[in-house]
Phi, psi and omega in degrees: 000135192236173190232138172261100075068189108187143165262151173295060150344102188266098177274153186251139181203109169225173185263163180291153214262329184271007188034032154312099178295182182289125196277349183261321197251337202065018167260166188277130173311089193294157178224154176244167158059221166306338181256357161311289173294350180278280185345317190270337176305295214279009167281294188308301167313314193266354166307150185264185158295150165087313164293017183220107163328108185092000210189080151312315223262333202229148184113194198216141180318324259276316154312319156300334191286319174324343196255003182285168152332114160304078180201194193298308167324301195304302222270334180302307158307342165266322181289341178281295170352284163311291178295014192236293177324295187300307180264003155280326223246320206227096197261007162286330186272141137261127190257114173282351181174156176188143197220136317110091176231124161302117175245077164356286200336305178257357165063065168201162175261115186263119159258170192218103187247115170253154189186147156217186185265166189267157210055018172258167163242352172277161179244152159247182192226028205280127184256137139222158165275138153259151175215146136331118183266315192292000000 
């Protein structure tokens, strides 16, 4: 008698953000999985407090903080932010690093966020520039 084994594979399903239907079905368009959790990742940062109806708690100064001085202080302060965002907000992510570097040159922020999800084995890897917009 042999016994088979099998893991559980947890698929992440959200919907898409630019909201395009489906050209065959006509429903809104879902992303899975890693682009799902990248997605959600990078909403909790650029989202303000407040801007989610009913749910004070969740997004991050991060926006504000851009307009501060460009220089190491700042970023530090933005890199605690961000990881303070991401482990109150996304209990899915484990974050393995974040790196934060102030570019005077360009008055931005650059970041690195490595992370994986948790019961996955893979890592990701996602840079975005923060810029002032307004």
């Amino acid at each position: 008698m042999s016994i088979k084994l099998t893991k559980n594979i947890k698929t992440f399903v959200d919907i898409s953000l630019d909201f395009t239907p489906n050209p065959l079905t006509g429903d809104l368009t879902t992303i899975k999985n890693d682009r799902a959790i990248n997605n959600a990742v990078k909403n909790l940062v650029l989202i303000t407090p407040n801007e989610v109806p009913f749910r004070r708690d969740i997004g991050s100064m991060v926006s504000g903080l851009v307009f501060e001085l460009c220089d190491e202080a700042s970023a530090t302060i933005i890199n605690d932010e961000i990881r303070r965002t991401i482990e109150y907000n996304e209990p899915r992510v484990n974050i393995i690093s974040l790196v934060t570097n102030a570019r005077p040159d360009t008055n931005d922020f650059r970041v690195i966020l490595t992370y994986n999800i948790i019961g996955a084995d893979e890592t990701f890897v996602v840079e975005q520039i923060l810029t002032p917009t307004r």
